[in-house]
C-alpha positions as CSV (number, residue, x, y, z in Angstrom):
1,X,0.0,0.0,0.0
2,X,2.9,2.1,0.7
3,X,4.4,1.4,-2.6
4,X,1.0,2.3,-4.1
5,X,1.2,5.6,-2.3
6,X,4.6,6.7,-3.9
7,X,3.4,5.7,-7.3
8,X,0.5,8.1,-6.9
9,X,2.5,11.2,-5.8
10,X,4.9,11.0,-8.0
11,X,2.0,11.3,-10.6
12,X,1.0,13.7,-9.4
13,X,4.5,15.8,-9.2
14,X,4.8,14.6,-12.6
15,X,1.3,16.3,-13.3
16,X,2.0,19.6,-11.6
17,X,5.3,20.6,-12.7
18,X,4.4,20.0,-16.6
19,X,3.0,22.7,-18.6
20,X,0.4,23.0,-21.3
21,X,1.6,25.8,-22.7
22,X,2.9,24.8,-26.2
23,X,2.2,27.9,-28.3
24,X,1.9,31.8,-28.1
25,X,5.7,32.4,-26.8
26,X,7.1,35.8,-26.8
27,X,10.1,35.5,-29.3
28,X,13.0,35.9,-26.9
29,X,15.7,38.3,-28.2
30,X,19.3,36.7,-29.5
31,X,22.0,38.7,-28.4
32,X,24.5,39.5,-31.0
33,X,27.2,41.7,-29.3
34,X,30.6,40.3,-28.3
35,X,31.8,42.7,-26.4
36,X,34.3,43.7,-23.5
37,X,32.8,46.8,-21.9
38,X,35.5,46.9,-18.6
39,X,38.4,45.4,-17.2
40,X,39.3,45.4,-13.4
41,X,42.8,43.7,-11.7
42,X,42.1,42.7,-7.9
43,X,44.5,41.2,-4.9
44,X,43.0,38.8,-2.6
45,X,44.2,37.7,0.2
46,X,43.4,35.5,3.6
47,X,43.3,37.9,7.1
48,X,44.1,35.9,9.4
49,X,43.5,38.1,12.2
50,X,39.4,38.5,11.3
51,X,39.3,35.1,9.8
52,X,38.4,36.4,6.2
53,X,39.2,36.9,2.5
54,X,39.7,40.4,1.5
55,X,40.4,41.6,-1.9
56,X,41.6,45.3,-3.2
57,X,41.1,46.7,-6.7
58,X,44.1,47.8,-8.3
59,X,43.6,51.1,-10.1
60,X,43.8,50.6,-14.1
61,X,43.5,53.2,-16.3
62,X,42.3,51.8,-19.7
63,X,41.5,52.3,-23.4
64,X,39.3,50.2,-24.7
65,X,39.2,49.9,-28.8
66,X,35.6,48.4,-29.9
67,X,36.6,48.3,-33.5
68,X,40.1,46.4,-33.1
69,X,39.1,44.5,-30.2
70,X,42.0,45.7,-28.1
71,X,42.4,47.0,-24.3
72,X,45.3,48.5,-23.2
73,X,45.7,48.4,-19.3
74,X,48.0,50.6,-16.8
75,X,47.9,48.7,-13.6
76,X,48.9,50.7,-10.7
77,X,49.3,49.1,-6.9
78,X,47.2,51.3,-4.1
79,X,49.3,52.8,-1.2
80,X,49.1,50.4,2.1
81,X,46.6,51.0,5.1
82,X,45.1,49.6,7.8
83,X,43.9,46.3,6.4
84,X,46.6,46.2,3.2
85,X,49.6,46.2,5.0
86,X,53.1,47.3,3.2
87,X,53.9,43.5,3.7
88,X,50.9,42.4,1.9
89,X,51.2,45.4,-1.0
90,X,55.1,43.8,-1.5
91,X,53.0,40.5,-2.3
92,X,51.2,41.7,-5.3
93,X,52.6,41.3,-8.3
94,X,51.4,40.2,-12.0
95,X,51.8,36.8,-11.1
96,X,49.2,37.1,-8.3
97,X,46.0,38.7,-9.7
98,X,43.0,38.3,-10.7
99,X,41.0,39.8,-13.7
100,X,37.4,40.6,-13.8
101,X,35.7,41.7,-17.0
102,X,32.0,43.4,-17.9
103,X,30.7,42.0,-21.5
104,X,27.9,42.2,-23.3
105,X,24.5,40.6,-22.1
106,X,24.5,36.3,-22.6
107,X,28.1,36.2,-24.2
108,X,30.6,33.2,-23.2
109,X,34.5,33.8,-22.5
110,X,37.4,31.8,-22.9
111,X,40.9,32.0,-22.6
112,X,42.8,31.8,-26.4
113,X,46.8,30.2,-25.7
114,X,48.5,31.4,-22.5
115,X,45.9,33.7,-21.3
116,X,44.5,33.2,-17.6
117,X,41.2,31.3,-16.8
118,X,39.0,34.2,-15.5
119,X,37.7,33.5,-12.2
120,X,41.2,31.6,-10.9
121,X,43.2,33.2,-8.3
122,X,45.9,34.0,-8.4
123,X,46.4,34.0,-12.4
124,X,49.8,35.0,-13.9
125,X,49.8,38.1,-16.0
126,X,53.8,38.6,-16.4
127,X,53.6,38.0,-20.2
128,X,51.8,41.0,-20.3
129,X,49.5,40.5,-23.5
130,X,46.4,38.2,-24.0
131,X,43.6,37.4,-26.1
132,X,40.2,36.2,-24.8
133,X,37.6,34.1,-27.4
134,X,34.3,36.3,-26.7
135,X,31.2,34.7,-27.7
136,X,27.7,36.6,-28.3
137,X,24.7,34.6,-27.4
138,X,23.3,34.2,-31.2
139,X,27.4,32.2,-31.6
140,X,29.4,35.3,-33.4
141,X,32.6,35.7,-31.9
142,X,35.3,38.2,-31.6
143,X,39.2,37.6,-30.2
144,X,39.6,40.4,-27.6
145,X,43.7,41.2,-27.0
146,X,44.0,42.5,-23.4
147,X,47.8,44.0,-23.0
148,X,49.3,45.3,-19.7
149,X,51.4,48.1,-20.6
150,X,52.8,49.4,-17.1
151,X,52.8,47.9,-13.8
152,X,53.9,50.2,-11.1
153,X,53.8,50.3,-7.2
């Protein structure tokens, strides 16, 4: 009887979470820009002290080139305070960033070669020039070249 009681409410989740609706759709609209709209670098690192991750933006000052698919980035290192320490700003290097990007609505990105996997920490950035596969939601795709033209502290 139990058995017969499963049976009968999983028909009946079956029923519920179907739909009837087969026509009458709003066409949804396919995206068909490829593009990177903003950059950012960031630091992270564990605080022992307060038991959390904390993460500062480096300052970049940027030019971004829509038609050639280029940015060119200036990364510089903000001053040390209270929570960045001097011994945590010597830390911070191009070998231990991360990169963060704004794109166009519904678009995939990839990393072309030797550039870094977005969204690893930290990602190695010394060679300075890299090229990202950027793909709009209706499939057209456009290389993007990312080059870091000054580091300073």
């Amino acid at each position: 009887m139990k058995t017969l009681y499963n049976y009968l409410i999983l028909v009946l989740l079956v029923v519920i979470n179907s739909s009837c609706l087969k026509a009458g759709l709003d066409e949804l609209e396919t995206y068909d820009q490829n593009d990177i709209t903003n950059v950012r670098f960031e630091y992270r690192w564990w605080d022992e002290t307060n038991k959390r991750l904390r993460v500062i933006e480096m300052s970049v000052e940027k030019t971004i080139d829509n038609d050639k698919k280029e940015i060119y980035c200036s990364i510089h290192v903000p001053a040390a305070n209270e929570t960045f320490t001097a011994a945590i700003r010597e830390q911070v290097s191009l070998q231990t960033l991360a990169i963060n990007v704004d794109a166009s609505t519904a678009v995939r990105i990839s990393p072309v070669g030797n550039a870094p996997q977005m969204g690893t920490f930290p990602a190695d950035f010394s060679a300075k020039e890299f090229t990202y596969k950027v793909v709009a939601g209706n499939g057209d795709t456009a290389n993007w070249t990312i080059t870091i033209s000054d580091f300073s502290k």
